[in-house]
C-alpha positions, -999 to +999 in steps of 0.1 A: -537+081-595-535+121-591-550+134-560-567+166-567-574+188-538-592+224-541-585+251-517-615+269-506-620+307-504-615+307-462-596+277-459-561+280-445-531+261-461-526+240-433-559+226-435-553+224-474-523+201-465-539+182-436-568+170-458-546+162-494-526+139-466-555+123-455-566+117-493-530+104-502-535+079-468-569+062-478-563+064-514-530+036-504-512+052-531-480+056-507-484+025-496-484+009-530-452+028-539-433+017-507-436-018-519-426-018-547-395-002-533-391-030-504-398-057-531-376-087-523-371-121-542-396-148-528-376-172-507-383-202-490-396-201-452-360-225-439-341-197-460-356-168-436-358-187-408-317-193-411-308-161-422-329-145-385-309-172-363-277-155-378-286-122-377-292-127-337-263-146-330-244-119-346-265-090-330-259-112-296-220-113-301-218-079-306-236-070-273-214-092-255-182-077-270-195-042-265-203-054-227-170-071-224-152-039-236-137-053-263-150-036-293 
């Protein structure tokens, strides 16, 4: 999907830019792309829900070291 955008005869740039922005935003093109770039492998909800419990015990051990002054 090419977004054409046509600068009129007393139209400054920045207005030029503002507007092909705003096309790009509602047209979800960005949004599409940035998907596909965050796609992941499906997996199953106890899988997520494990892998979050050890990402905050670790983020959680860290603070403490970090208040503890040991790291």
């Amino acid at each position: 999907m090419i977004q054409v955008t046509r600068k009129d005869n007393n139209e400054a740039n920045e207005n030029l830019i503002r507007r092909f922005n705003r096309k790009v935003l509602q047209s979800g093109v960005l949004s599409a792309a940035k998907a596909t770039q965050r796609f992941s492998k499906p997996i199953s909800k106890v899988e997520r829900r494990n892998k979050a419990i050890i990402r905050r015990s670790r983020k959680s051990d860290k603070l403490l070291k970090t208040r503890l002054g040991l790291r």
